[in-house]
C-alpha positions as a Markdown table, in Angstrom:
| # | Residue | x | y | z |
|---|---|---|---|---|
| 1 | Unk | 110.8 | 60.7 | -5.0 |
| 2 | Unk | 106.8 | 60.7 | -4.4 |
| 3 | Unk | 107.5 | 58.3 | -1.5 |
| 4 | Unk | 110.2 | 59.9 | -0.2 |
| 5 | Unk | 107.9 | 63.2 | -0.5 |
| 6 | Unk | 104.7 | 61.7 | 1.5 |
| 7 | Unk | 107.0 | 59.9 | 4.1 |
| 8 | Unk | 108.9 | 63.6 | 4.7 |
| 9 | Unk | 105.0 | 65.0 | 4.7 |
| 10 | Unk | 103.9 | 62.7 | 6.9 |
| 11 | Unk | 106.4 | 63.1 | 9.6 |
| 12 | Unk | 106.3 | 66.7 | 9.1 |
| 13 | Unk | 102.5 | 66.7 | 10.1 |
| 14 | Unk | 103.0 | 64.7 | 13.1 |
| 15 | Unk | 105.7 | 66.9 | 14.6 |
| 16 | Unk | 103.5 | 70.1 | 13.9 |
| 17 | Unk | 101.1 | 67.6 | 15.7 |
| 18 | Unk | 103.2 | 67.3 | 19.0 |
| 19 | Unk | 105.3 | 70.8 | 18.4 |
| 20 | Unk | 103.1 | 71.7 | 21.8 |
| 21 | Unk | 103.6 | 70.1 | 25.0 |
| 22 | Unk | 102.1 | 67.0 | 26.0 |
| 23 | Unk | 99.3 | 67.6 | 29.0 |
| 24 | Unk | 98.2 | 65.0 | 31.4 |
| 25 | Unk | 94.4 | 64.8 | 31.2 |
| 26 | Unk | 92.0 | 65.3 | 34.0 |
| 27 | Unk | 88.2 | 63.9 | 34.5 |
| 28 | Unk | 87.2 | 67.1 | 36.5 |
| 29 | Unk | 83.2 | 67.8 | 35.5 |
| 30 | Unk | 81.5 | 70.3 | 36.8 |
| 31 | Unk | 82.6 | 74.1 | 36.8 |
| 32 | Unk | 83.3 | 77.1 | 39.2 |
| 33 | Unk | 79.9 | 78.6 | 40.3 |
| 34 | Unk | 79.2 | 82.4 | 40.9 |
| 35 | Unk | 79.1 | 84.3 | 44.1 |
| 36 | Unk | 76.3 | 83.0 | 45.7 |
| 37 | Unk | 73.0 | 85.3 | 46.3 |
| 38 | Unk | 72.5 | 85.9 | 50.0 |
| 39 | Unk | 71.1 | 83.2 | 52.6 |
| 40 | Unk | 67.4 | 83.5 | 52.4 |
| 41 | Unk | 66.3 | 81.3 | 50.1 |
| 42 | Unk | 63.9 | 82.9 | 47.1 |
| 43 | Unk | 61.4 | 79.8 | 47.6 |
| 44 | Unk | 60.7 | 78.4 | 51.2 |
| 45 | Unk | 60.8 | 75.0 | 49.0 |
| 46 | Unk | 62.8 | 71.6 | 48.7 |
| 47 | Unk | 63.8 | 70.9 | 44.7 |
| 48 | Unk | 64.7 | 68.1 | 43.5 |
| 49 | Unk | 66.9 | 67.6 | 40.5 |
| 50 | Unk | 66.6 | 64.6 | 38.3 |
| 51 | Unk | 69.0 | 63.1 | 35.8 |
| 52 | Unk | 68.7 | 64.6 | 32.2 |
| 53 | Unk | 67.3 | 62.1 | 29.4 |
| 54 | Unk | 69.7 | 61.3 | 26.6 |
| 55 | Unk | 68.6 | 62.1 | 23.2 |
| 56 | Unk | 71.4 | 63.5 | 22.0 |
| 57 | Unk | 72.8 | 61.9 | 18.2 |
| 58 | Unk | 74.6 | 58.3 | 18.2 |
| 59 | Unk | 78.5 | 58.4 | 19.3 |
| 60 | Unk | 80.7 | 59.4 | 16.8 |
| 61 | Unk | 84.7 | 60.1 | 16.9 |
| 62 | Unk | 87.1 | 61.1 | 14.6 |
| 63 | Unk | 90.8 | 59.8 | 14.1 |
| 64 | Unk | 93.0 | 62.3 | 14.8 |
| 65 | Unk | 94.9 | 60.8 | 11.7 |
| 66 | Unk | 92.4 | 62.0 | 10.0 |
| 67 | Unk | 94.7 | 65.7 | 9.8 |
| 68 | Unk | 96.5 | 64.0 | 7.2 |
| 69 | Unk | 93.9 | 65.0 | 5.1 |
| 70 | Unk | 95.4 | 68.4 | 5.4 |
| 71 | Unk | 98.4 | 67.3 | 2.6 |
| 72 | Unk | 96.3 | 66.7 | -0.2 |
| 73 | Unk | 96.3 | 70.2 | -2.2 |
| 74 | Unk | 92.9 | 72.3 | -2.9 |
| 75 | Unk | 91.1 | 71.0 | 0.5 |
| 76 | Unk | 90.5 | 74.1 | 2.4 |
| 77 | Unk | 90.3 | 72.2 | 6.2 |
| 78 | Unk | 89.8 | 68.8 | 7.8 |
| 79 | Unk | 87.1 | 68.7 | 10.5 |
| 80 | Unk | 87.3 | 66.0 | 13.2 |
| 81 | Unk | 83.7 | 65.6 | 15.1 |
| 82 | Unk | 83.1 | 64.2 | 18.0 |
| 83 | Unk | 79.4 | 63.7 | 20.0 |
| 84 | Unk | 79.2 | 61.5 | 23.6 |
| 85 | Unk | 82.6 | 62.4 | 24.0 |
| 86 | Unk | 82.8 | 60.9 | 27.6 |
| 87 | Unk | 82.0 | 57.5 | 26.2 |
| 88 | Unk | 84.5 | 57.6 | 23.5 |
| 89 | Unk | 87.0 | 58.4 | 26.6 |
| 90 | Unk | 85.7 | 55.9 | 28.6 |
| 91 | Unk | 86.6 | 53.0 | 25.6 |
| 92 | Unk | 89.8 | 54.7 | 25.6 |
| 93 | Unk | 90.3 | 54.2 | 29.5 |
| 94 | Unk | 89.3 | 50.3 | 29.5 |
| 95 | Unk | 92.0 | 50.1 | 26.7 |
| 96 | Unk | 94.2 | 51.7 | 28.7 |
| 97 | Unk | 93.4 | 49.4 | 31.5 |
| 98 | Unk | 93.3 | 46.2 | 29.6 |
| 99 | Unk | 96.7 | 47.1 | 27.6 |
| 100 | Unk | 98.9 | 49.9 | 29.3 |
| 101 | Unk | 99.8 | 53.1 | 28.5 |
| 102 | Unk | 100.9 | 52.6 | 25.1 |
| 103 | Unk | 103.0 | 55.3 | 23.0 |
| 104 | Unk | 104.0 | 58.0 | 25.2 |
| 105 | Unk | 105.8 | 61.5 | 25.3 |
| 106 | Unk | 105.0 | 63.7 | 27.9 |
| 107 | Unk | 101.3 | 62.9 | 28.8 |
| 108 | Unk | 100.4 | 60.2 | 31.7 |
| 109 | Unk | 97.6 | 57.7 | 30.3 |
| 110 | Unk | 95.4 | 57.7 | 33.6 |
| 111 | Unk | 92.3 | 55.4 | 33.7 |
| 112 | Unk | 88.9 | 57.5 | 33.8 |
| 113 | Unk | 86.6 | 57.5 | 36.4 |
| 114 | Unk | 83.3 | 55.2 | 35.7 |
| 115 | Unk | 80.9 | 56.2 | 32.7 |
| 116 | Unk | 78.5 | 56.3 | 35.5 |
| 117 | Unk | 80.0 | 59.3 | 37.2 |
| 118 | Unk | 81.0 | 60.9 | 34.1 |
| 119 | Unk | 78.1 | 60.8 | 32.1 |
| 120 | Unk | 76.4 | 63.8 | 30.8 |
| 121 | Unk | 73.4 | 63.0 | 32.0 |
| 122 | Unk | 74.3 | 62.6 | 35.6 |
| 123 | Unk | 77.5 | 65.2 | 35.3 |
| 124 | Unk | 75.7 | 67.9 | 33.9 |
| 125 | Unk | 72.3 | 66.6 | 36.4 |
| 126 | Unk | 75.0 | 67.8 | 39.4 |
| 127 | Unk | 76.9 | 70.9 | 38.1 |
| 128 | Unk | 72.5 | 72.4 | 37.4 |
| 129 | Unk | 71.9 | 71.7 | 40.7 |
| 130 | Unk | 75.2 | 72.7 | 42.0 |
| 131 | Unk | 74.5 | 75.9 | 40.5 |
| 132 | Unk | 70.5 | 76.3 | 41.6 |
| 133 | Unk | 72.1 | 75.5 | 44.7 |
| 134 | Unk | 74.7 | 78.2 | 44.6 |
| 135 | Unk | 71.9 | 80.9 | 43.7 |
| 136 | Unk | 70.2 | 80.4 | 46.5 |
| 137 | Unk | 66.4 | 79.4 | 44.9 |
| 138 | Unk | 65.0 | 76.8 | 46.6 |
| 139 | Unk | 66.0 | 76.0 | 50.6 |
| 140 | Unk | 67.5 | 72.2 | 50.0 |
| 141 | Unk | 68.8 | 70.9 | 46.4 |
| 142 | Unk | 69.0 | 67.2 | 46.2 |
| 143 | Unk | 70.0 | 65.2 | 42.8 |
| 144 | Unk | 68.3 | 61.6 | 42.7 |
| 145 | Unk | 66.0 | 59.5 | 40.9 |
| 146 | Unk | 62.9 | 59.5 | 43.7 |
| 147 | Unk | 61.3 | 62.1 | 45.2 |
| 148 | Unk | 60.6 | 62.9 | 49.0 |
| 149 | Unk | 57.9 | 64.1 | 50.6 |
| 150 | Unk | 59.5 | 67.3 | 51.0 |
| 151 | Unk | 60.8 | 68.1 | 47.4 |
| 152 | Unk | 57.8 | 70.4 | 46.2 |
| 153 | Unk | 59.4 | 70.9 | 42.8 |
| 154 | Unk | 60.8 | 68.9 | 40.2 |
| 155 | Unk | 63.4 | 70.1 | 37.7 |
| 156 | Unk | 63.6 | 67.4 | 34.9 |
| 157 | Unk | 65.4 | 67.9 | 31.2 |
| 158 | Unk | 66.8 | 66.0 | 27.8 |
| 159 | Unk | 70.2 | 66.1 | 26.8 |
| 160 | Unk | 70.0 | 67.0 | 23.2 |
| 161 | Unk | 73.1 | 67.6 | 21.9 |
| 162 | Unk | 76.9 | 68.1 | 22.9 |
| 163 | Unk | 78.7 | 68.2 | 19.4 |
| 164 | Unk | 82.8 | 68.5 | 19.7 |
| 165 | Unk | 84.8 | 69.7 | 17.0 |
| 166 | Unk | 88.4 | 70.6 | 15.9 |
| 167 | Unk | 88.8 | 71.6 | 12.6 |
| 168 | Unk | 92.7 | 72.3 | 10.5 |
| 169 | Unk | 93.4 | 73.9 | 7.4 |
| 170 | Unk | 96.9 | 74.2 | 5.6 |
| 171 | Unk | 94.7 | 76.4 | 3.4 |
| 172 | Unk | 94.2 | 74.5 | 0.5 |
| 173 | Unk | 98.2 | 74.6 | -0.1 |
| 174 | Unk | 98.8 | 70.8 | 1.0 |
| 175 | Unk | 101.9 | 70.1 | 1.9 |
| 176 | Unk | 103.1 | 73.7 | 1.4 |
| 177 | Unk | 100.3 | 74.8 | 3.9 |
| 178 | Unk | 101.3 | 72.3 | 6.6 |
| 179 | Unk | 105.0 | 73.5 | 6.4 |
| 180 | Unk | 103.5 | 77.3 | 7.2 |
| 181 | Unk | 102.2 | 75.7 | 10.7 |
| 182 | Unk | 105.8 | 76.8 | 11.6 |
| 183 | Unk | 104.8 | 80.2 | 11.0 |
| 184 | Unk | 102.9 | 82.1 | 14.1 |
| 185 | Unk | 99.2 | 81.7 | 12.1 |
| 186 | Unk | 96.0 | 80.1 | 13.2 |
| 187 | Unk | 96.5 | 76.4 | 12.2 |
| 188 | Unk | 92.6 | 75.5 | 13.5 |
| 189 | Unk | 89.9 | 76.2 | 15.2 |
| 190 | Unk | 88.4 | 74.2 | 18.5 |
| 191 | Unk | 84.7 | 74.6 | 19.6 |
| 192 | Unk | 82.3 | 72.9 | 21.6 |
| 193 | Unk | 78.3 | 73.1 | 22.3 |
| 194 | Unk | 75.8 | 72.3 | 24.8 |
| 195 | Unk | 72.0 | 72.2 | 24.2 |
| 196 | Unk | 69.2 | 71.1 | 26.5 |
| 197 | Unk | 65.9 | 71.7 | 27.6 |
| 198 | Unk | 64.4 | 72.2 | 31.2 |
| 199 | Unk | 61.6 | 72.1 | 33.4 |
| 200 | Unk | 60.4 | 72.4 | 36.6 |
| 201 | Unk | 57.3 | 71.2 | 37.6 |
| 202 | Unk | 55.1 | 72.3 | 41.0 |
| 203 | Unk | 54.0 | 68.4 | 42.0 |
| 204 | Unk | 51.1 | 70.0 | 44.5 |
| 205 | Unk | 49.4 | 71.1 | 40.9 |
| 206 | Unk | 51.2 | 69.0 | 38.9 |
| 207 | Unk | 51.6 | 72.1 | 36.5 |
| 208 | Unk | 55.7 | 72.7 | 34.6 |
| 209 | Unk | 56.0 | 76.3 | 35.7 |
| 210 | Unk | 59.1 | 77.3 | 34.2 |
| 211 | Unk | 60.6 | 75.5 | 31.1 |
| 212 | Unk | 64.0 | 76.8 | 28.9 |
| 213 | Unk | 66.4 | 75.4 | 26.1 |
| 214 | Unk | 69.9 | 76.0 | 27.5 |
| 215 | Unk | 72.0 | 76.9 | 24.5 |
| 216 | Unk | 75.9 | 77.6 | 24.2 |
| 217 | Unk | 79.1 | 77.5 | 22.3 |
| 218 | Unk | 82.6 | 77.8 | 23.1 |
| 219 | Unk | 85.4 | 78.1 | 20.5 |
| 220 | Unk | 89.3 | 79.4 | 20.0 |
| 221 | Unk | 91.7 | 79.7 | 17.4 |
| 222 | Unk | 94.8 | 78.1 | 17.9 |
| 223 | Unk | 98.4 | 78.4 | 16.6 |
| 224 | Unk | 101.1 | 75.6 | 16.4 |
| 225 | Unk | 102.7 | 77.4 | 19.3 |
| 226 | Unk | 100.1 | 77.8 | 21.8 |
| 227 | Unk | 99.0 | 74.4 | 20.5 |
| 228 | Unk | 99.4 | 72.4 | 23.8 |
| 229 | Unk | 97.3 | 69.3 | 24.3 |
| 230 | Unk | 95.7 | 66.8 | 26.5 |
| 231 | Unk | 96.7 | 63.7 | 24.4 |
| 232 | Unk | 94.5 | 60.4 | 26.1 |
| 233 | Unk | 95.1 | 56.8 | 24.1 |
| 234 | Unk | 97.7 | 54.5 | 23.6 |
| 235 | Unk | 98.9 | 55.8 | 20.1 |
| 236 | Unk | 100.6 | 59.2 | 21.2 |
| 237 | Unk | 100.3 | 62.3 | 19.3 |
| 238 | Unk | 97.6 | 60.1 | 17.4 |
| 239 | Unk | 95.2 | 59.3 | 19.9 |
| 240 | Unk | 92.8 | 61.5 | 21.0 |
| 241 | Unk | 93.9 | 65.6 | 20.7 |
| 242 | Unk | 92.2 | 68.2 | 22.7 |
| 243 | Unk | 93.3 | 71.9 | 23.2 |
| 244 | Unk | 92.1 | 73.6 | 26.4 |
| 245 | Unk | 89.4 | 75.9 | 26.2 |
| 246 | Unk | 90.1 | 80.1 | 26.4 |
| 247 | Unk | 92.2 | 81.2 | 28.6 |
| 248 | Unk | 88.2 | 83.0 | 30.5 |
| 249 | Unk | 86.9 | 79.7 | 30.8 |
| 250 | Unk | 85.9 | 78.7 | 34.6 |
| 251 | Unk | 86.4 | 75.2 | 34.8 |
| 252 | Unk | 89.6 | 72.7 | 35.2 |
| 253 | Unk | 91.1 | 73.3 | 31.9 |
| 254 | Unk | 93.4 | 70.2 | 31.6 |
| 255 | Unk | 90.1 | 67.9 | 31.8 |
| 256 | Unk | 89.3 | 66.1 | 29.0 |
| 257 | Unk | 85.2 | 67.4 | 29.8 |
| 258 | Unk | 86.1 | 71.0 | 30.0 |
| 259 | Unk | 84.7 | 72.5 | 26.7 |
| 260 | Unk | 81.1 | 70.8 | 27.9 |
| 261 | Unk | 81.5 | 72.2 | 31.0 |
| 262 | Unk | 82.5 | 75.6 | 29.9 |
| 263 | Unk | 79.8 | 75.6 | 27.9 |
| 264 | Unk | 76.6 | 74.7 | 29.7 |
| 265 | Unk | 77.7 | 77.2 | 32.5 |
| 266 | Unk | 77.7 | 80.0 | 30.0 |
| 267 | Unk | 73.9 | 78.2 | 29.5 |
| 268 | Unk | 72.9 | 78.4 | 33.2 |
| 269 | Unk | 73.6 | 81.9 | 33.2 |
| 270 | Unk | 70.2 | 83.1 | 31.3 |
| 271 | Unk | 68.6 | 79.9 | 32.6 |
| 272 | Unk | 69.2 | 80.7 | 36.1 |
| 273 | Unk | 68.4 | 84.5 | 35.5 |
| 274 | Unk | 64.8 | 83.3 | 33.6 |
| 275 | Unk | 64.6 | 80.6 | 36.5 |
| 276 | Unk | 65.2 | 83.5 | 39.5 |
| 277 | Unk | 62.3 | 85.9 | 37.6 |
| 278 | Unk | 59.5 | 82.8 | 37.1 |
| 279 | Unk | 60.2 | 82.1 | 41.0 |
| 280 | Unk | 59.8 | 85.5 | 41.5 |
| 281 | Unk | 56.5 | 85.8 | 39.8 |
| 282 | Unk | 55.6 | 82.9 | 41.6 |
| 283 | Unk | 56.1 | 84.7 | 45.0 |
| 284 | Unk | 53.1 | 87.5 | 44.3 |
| 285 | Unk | 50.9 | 84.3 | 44.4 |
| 286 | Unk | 52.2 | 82.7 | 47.6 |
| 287 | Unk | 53.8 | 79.9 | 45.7 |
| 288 | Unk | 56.4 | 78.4 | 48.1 |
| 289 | Unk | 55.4 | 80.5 | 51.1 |
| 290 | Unk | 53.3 | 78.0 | 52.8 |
| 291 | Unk | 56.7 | 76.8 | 54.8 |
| 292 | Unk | 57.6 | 80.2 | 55.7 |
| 293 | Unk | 57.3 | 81.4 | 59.6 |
C-alpha cells in the first residue's frame, strides 16, 4: 500500500509538473530599449564599453526532481536555486548535441548559441551599451576589449551576482497539498536578480566620474494553469523548468535568459537616469565639449 501510495504520488507530481504546455526555448539576450532621447548627443564624446568582470558566486543548479520534496508532510516549500544560469544551459546544449533530444513532449531541444556570446559578462556588456546607446549620451558606443584613440571615456563594471530561483509549496500538506495543485491557487513563486556595479572613467584625467550598483528583482506567482514552461534537457518535464517572466516584462519571454534580462533593464533605468544627471553636471565644466563646432 505505501508503494503503491509513493508511485501514485509520484506520478501525480509529475503531471502537475507538465499540466502546462511545453514551450520551445529561445537564447534571445538583451531586452527592448526605451524611446530614444533626441539626436544630439548629451557628450560630444566616443565611450567605450568593456566586458563586465565575473565575481558573481560558483555555478550552482538544482534538479527539478528536487519538487518531490514537496510530498513529504510538514515541509512548507522546496526552493530550486540556480546562479550562472547560462553555463548550466550551455552543459545542457553540448548534451544535447553529443546525445539528441532525449525525452520529449511538446518542447524542441535546440542547441544554444556559444557560452561566448551568451555569457553575462559579454551579454549584459552589449544590452548597457545598447541602452547608453539608445539614450543618446555619448556620440559613438562601441563594446570591445581595447580602446581607440577616440573613446574618451571608459565604462567598466563586475558582475556580482545573478541568483535564479523557483520555489513550490503543497503547504506543508504533502501529498494532500500536491493534489490541491488542481485547484486554481498559487503553486510557487519564480524570481530572478541582477546586481552589478559600474564606472566610467574620463581617460584624459584618468579620474571614475560616475560609479553605481545596478540593483533589481523580478518575481511572479504562478498557478498550475498558467504554469506553462520552457522545458530545455533531455529528461522532459524533469530537466530544466522555467516559467516566463510577467506578462510587463520587455524582453523575448520564451528565452531561457529572460528573467536576467528583465531584470537588469529595470537596473539601467535609475543607472541611466544617475548616468544622464553626472554627464550633465559634467557639461557646466566643459567636459566633452572640446569636439563640439
Amino acid at each position: 500500500m505505501i508503494m503503491f501510495r509513493c508511485r501514485l504520488a509520484l506520478v501525480l507530481a509529475s503531471m502537475c509538473w507538465t499540466w502546462g504546455c511545453q514551450l520551445t526555448p529561445t537564447f534571445t539576450t538583451g531586452y527592448e530599449l526605451s524611446s530614444g532621447s533626441g539626436d544630439e548627443p548629451l557628450v560630444a564624446d566616443d565611450l567605450l564599453v568593456l566586458p563586465l568582470e565575473d565575481d558573481r558566486p560558483a555555478r550552482l543548479y538544482s534538479t527539478s526532481g528536487k519538487i518531490m520534496l514537496t510530498l513529504i508532510p510538514f515541509v512548507p516549500y522546496v526552493s530550486l536555486p540556480y546562479e550562472r544560469i547560462e553555463e548550466s544551459v550551455q552543459i545542457i546544449s553540448d548534451d544535447i548535441s553529443n546525445a539528441g533530444s532525449g525525452i520529449t513532449l511538446y518542447a524542441e531541444q535546440r542547441v544554444a548559441p556559444p557560452i561566448s556570446e551568451t555569457s553575462y559578462v559579454q551579454s549584459f556588456s552589449r544590452a548597457i551599451a545598447a541602452d547608453i546607446k539608445n539614450d543618446r549620451l555619448f556620440r559613438n558606443v562601441r563594446v570591445g576589449d581595447s580602446q581607440s584613440s577616440s573613446e574618451r571615456f571608459v565604462l567598466s563594471g563586475t558582475l556580482i551576482r545573478t541568483p535564479l530561483r523557483n520555489s513550490v509549496t503543497s503547504y506543508g500538506l504533502g501529498f494532500v497539498g500536491v493534489i490541491l495543485w488542481f485547484l486554481p491557487i498559487p503553486v510557487g513563486r519564480q524570481s530572478a536578480e541582477v546586481e552589478l556595479r559600474l564606472a566610467l572613467t574620463d581617460t584624459h584625467s584618468n579620474e571614475v566620474i560616475w560609479h553605481d550598483t545596478v540593483q533589481a528583482n523580478v518575481s511572479r506567482m504562478y498557478m498550475l494553469y498558467t504554469s506553462s514552461a520552457m522545458i530545455y534537457g533531455r529528461k522532459g518535464a524533469f530537466s530544466f523548468n522555467l516559467i516566463p517572466p510577467p506578462g510587463e516584462s520587455r524582453v523575448d519571454k520564451r528565452s531561457l535568459y529572460s528573467w536576467h534580462f528583465e531584470a537588469l533593464r529595470r537596473g539601467m533605468v535609475s543607472a541611466r537616469q544617475s548616468l544622464r544627471k553626472s554627464l550633465s553636471q559634467l557639461q557646466s565644466y566643459g567636459v566633452g565639449d572640446e569636439q563640439r563646432p
